[in-house]
N, C-alpha and C positions, 0 to 999 in steps of 0.2 A: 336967587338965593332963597331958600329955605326962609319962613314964616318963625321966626327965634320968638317970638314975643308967645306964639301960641305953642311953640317946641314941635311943631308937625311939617311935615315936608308934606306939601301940598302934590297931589297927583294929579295926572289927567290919563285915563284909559283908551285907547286907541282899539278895534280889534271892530271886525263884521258877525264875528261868531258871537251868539245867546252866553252859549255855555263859556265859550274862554271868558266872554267879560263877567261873570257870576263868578268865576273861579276866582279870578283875579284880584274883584273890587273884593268882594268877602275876604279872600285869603290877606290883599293889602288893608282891610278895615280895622283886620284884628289887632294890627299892628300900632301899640300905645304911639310911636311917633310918624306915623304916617296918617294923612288925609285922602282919600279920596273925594274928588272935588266933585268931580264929572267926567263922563264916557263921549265917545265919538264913534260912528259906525265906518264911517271910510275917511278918507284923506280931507274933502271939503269940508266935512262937517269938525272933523279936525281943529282945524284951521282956523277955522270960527269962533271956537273952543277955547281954543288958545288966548285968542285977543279976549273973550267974555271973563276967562274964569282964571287968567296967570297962573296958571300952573307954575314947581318947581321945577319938576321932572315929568313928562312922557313916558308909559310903554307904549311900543308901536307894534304892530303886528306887520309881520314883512312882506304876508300874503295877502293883499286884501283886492278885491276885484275892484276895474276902472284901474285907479291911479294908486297904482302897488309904492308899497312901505317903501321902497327906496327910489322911487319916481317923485315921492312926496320928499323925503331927507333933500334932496338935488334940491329942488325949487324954495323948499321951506325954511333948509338950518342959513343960508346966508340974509333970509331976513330976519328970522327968529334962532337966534343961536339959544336955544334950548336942550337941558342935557335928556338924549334919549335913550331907555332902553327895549332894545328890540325883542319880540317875543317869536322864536320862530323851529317849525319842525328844523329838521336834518335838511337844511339847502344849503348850498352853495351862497345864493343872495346873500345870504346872510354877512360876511365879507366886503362884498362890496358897499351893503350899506354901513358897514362902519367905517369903509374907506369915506363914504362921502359926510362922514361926519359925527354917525353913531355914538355914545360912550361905552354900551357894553351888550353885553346878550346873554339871554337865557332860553335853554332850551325848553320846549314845551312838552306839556306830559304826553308820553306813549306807554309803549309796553315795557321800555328801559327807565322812564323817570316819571316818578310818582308824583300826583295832585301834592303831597306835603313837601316832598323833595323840593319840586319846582315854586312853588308859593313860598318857602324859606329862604332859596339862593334869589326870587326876585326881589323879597323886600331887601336881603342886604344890596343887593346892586344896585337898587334908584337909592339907596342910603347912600351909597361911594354914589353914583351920577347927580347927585346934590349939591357935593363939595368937588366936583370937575371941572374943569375948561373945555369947553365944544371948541373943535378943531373943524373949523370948515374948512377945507381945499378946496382954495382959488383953480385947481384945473381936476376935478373928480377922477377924469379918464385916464389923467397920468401916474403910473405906478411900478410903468416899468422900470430894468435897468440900468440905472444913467451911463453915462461917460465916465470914462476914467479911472476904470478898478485896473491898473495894471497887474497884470502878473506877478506873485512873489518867485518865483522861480527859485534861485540861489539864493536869493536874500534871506530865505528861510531854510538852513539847511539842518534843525534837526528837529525834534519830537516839543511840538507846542500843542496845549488841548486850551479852548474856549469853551468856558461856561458863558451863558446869559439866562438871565431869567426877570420877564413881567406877568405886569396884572391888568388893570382896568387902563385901558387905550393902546395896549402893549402889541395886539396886531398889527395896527397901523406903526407901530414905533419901532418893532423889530423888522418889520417888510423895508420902513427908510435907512436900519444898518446894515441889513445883510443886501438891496439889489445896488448898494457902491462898493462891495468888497467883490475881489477876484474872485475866479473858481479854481484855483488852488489852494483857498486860504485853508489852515490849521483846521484839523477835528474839532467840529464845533457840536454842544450839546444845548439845547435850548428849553427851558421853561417855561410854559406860557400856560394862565389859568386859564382849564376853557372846560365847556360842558364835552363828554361823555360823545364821541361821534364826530365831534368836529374837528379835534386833531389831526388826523389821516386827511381831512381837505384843506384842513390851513398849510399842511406839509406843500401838500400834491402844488396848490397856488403858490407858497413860496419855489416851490421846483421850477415853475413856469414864469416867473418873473426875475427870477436871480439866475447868478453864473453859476454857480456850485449848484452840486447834486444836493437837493434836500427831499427826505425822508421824514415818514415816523419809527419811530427805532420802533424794534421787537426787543428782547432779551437776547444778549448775547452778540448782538451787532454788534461789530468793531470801530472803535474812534479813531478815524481814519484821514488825512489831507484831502480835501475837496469835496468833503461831506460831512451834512448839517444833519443834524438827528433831531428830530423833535418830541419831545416825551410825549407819551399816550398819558389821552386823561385817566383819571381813577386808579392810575398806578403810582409806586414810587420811584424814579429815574434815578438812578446813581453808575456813578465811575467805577470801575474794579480794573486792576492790574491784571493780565490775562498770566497763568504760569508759564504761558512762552513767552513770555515779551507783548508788551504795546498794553493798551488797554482797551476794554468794552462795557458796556451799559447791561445794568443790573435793570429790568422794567417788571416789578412783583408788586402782588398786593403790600398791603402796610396801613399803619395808624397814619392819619393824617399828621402833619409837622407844621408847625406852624398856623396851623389852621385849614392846611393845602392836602392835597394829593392829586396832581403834583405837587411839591415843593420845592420852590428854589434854595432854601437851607439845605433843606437834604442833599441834591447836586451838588450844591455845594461846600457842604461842611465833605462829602464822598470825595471832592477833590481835594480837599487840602489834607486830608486821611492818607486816600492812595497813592496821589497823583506824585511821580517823583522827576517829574520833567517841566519844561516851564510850563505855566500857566498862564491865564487871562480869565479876567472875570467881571460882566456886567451886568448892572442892576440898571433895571428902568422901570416909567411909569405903573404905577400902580398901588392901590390901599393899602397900610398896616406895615408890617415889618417883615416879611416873609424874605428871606435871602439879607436880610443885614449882617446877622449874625457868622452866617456861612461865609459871606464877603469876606469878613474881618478875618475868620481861619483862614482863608486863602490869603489875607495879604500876609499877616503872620509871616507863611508858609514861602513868603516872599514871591506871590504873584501878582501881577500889575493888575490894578482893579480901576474901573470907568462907573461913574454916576450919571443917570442922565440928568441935566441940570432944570432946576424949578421950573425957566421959563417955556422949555419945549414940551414939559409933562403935562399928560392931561390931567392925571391926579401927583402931585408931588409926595407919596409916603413911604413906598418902601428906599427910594433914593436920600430920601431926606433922613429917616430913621441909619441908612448904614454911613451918609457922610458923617451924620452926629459920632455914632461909636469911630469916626474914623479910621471907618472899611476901607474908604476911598479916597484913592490917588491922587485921580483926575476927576474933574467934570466935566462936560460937555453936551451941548447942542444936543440933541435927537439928530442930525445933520452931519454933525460933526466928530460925533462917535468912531464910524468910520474911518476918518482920519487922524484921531486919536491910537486907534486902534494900529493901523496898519503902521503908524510913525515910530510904534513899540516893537511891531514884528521887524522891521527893515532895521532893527537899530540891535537885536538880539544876536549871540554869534551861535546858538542854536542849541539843542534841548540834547538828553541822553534817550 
């Protein structure tokens, strides 16, 4: 926990690079409630770091030579459950070390995100990685698809669309609802805060781990049975009633909502607007209030709406902010979503 007595979240820097750690510690020093305690050049020295100087929070860099940023999270976070955020280019890694345990990530400056860019979305991130729960998975390598998403086949015989939308732990939270659902389940659209680049690979790995086809949407993709759309970052994701029939995803610039763009309000205030078939709507972990609001038009609008529940969140805020306005329905599990879910679909006599 965070140093209340001096008001400062205590830091530790993690990174092999001169310049990333200059950027970093300067750009976190500025910050009235942040400390920078001390740096670390690779994983041992880390580690060392750790026990001398208790850090709040960690950034980690995910590249680092020897014993790389997510070889270190594996061995590290089940002794030291520390919340970490990872700094890292356009990889792939970057996923799996928040599978083994991560809290968030930020991408690092190139020619798409700027030194102030990237220095503003890190300090709020160890700001939410302060007030989180580290998630260590007891089996790292396990991520696949479980057992048991049967088929809805007939049980779902008309026009159902799913929204979902998180934030800080919400990759790993959404990969555990969507690889127990079938692949024929309902048009699903998905919000997930992420930097600029990495949506298109969170899609592509949900694709590869789940039974349903998942995507990044484009504009104009259709919300369709057996396919999951994932909003591109730095756009706004919304629903539209196509003038044939069915509906499809609006994906345009736009003012930020909520604080977001993405925005799960937006998604979702778009579906409780257009959407005139059933619906579903789930909020899970993550900071602040983004989608509570949208929640609530959607139930309104008489769609069945899911909370994920305090104890499976890594951060408890936007679930907690939409059960308060009660948005929501149901609670449940990170686990148990899915079956939440599916006990709604099988129980529906089917959409227009």
């Amino acid at each position: 926990m965070a140093d209340y007595r001096s008001g400062k979240i205590r830091v530790l820097v993690v990174d092999d690079s001169i310049l990333a750690r200059k950027v970093i510690i300067d750009g976190l020093s500025a910050r009235r409630n942040l400390e920078v305690v001390g740096y670390a050049i690779n994983a041992i020295d880390a580690k060392n770091k750790v026990k001398q100087l208790k850090p709040d929070v960690m950034t980690l860099d995910v590249q680092m030579p020897g014993v790389t940023g997510l070889e270190f999270l594996k061995s590290f976070l089940p002794e030291y459950p520390l919340p970490v955020v990872l700094v890292s280019a356009l990889n792939l890694g970057v996923f799996d070390a928040l599978h083994a345990g991560a809290v968030d990530f930020v991408r690092k400056p190139d020619g798409d995100v700027s030194t102030e860019i990237f220095v503003r979305t890190l300090a709020s991130k160890v700001v939410e990685a302060s007030k989180a729960k580290v998630k260590v998975q007891k089996n790292p390598a396990s991520s696949a698809a479980v057992p048991g998403a049967a088929s809805l086949g007939s049980a779902v015989s008309g026009r159902i669309i799913i929204g979902l939308g998180a934030s800080t732990g919400g990759t790993e939270a959404t990969l555990e609802v969507m690889k127990r659902l079938p692949e024929d389940i309902p048009g699903m659209v998905i919000v997930q805060h992420m930097p600029t680049g990495f949506t298109k690979m969170y899609a592509e790995r949900l694709n590869k781990l789940c039974r349903m086809e998942v995507r990044e949407a484009k504009d104009g993709d259709e919300v369709k049975r057996g396919l999951a759309l994932v909003a591109p970052a730095d756009l706004q994701c919304r629903i539209l009633r196509s003038p044939l029939g069915g509906y499809r995803v609006s994906c345009q610039p736009g003012e930020r909502v909520s604080g977001h763009r993405p925005s799960v309000d937006a998604l979702f205030h778009s579906m409780a607007q257009n959407v005139r078939c059933q619906m579903c709507g789930i909020i899970m972990t993550g900071m602040g209030r983004d989608g509570a609001s949208g929640l609530l038009a959607m139930r309104k609008k008489g769609a069945y709406t899911i909370g994920q529940d305090e104890e499976s969140c890594v951060v408890y805020g936007m679930p907690r902010v939409a059960y308060d306005i009660g948005a929501v329905a149901v609670q449940a599990s990170c686990k148990d979503i899915s079956t939440a879910l599916l006990r709604h679909l099988r129980s529906q006599p089917g959409g227009r």
